[in-house]
N, C-alpha and C positions, 0 to 999 in steps of 0.2 A: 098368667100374664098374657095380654094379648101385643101383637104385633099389626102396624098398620104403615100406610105406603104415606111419603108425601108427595100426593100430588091431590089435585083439587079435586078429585072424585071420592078416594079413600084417604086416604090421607097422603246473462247477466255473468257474471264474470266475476271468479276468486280474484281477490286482493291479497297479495301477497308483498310483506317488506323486503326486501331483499337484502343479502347481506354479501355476494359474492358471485357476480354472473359469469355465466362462465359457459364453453361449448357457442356452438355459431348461432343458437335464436338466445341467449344472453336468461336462460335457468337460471335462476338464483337456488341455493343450497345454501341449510343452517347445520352449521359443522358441531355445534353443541349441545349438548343437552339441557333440554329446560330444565330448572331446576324441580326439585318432586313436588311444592306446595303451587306450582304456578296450575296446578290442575284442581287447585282448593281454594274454594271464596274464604280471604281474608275474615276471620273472627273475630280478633284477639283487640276489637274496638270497646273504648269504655262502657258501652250497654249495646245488646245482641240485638236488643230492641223492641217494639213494640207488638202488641198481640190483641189485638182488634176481633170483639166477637160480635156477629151481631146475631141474634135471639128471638127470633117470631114465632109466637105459642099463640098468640090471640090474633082473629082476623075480622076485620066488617064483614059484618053478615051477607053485605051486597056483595062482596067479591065471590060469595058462596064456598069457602074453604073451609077446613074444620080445623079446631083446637088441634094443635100440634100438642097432646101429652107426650110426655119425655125429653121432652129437650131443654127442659131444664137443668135435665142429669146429666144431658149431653156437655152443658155451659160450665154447669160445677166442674165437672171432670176435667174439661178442656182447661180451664181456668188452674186446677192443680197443677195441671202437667207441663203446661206451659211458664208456669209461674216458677219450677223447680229447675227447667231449662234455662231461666234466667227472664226470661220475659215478662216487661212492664203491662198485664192485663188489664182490659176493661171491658164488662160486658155491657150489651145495649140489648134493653129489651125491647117487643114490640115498635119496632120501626115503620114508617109510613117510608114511600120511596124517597119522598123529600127529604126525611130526616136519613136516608139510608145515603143518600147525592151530595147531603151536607155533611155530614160526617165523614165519610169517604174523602170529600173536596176537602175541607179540613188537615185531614193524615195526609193527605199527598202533598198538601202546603207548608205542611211541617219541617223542621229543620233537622234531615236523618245522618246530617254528617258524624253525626258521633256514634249513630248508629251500623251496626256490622248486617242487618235484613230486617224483614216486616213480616209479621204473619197476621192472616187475615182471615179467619173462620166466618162461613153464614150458614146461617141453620134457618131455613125456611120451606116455606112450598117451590116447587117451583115445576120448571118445562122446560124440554129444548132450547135452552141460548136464553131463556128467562129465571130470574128470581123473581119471587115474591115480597114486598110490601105488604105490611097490614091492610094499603087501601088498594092494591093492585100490583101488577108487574111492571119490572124492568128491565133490557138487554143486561145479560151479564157484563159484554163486551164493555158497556158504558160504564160498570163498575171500574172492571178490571184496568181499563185504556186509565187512567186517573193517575196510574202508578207508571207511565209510559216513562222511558227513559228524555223525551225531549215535554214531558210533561213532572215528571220529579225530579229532578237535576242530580239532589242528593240522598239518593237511592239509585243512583245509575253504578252498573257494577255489581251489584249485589244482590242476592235473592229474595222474591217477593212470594210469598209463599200464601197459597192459597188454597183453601180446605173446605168444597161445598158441598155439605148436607141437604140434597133438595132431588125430585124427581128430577128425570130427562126427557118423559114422557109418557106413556099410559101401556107400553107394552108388559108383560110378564115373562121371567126367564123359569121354565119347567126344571132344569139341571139336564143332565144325561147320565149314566153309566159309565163309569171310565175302569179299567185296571189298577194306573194310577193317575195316579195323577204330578295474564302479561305480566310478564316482569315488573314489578315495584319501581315507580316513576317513570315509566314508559308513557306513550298518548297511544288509543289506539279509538278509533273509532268501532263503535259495535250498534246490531240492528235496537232501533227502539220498541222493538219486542221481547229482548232476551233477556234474561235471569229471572223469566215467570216460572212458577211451578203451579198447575191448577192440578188438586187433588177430588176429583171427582167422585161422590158416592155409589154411582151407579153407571154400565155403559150409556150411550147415550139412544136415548128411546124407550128407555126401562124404568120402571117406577123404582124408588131407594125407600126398603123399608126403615122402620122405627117400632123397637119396644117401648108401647106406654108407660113401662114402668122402669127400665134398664135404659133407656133412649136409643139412637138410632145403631143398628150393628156395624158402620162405618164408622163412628166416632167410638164405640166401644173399643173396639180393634185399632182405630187410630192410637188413644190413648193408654189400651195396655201394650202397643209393639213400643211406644215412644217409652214409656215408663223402663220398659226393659231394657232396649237397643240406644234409644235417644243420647245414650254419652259413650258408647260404641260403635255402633255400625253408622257407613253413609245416609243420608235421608234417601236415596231411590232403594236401595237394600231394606233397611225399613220397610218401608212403601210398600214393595215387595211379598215382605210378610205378611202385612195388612191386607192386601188381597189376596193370599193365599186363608188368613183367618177367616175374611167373610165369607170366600169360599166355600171353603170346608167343614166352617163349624156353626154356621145359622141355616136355617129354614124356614119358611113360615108356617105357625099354625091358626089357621082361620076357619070359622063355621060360613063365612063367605063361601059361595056359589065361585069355584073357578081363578082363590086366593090361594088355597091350602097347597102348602108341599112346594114351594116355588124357592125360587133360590139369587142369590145377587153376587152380581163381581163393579168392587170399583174400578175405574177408570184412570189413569196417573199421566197428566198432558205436560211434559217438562220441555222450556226454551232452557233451560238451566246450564250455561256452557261451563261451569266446574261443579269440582265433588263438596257436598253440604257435610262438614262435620259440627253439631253441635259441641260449644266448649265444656 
């Protein structure tokens, strides 16, 4: 089984409510304790919600990319695991950016009140701050911003969950040597960047490989720590594991010039201000 990379060559001031001012510049102090779930994004909605993949294996030749083999085992898998977590799957193959902006635009104009979060998998080429399209690149930022809290109204609150399988740029990691290695009915205003989680395949600068035939060692390891933890542990605990797996247990083996014996750590970008427990 060979392994190959994706990327286009191989592959201001605290606000605080006050409840009690007290002392001569007028401290406010909270005499109670929060309750324990006010540190956990509400679940316990009639569906957990949706799980959005999108799937680029084929590319115009003009963009110069190659066949993404494996990812389609990456889509299956994802689609299992996601599906047994509770979520309503759909995959999308081969996307052009248009169809990747309409689709996108679509789910954010959707109605997620009854929904409890969004997951939102791309499995593509990609670079620093760019995905890939079947006919070219896009800002992730423009993906992402789509889910903003003053752009989804009904998904503000709640975690947005985002899982990307794609380069960050063209560098190589050798490894080293180690020994070891609110309250319910409350208003509150929050930033309209918060309860994103971007789960990044690779640091940024670093190409993210893929088994041709096993699919990428991110999503491999995504979907055995969730399969096992996903109705136990927190999602950053997860997470956790997942890059302790790619870690420690992939390498590349390549007859490429300057590929062989190389090594990956994902990346894990959380605004996430409570704890994710899967129901």
């Amino acid at each position: 089984m060979s392994s190959t990379v994706d990327g286009d060559s191989v592959d201001a001031k605290p606000t605080q409510r006050p409840e009690k001012p007290s002392g001569p510049r007028g401290e406010s102090h909270v005499d109670a304790k929060p309750p324990s779930d006010a540190y956990r994004y509400k679940m316990n909605y009639p569906s957990i919600g949706q799980c959005i993949i999108i799937n680029n294996k084929n590319f115009d030749r003009r963009t110069g990319m190659n066949i993404r083999n494996g990812t389609d085992m990456d889509a299956g898998n994802l689609k299992r695991v996601f599906s047994q977590l509770g979520y309503k799957v759909k995959i999308n193959n081969d996307l052009s950016v248009k169809d990747i902006k309409t689709l996108l635009s679509t789910v954010a104009k959707d109605d997620h009140s009854q929904s409890a979060s969004l997951v939102c998998v791309l499995l593509s080429h990609g670079d620093e701050g760019v995905l890939y399209g079947t006919d070219g690149a896009v800002d992730l930022k423009e993906l992402t911003s789509l889910f903003r809290g003053d752009r989804c109204p009904t998904l503000v609150g709640k975690p947005k969950l985002f899982f990307i399988q794609a380069c960050r740029g063209t560098d190589l990691d050798s490894g080293i040597e180690a020994d070891s290695v609110a309250e319910e009915g409350s208003t509150e205003r929050i930033p309209v960047e918060a309860d994103f989680l971007y789960a990044y395949s690779t640091a940024p600068g670093y190409y993210s490989w893929r088994n041709t035939s096993c699919g990428s060692w991110f999503i491999q390891s995504v979907c055995d720590m969730m399969l096992k933890y996903g109705k136990e542990l927190e999602l950053m605990q997860i997470m956790t594991r997942v890059n302790h797996k790619v870690a420690l247990e992939f390498e590349s083996c390549s007859n490429l010039p300057g590929y062989n014996a190389k090594k990956q750590i994902p990346c894990i970008v959380s605004m996430l201000t409570k704890e994710v427990y899967f129901p």
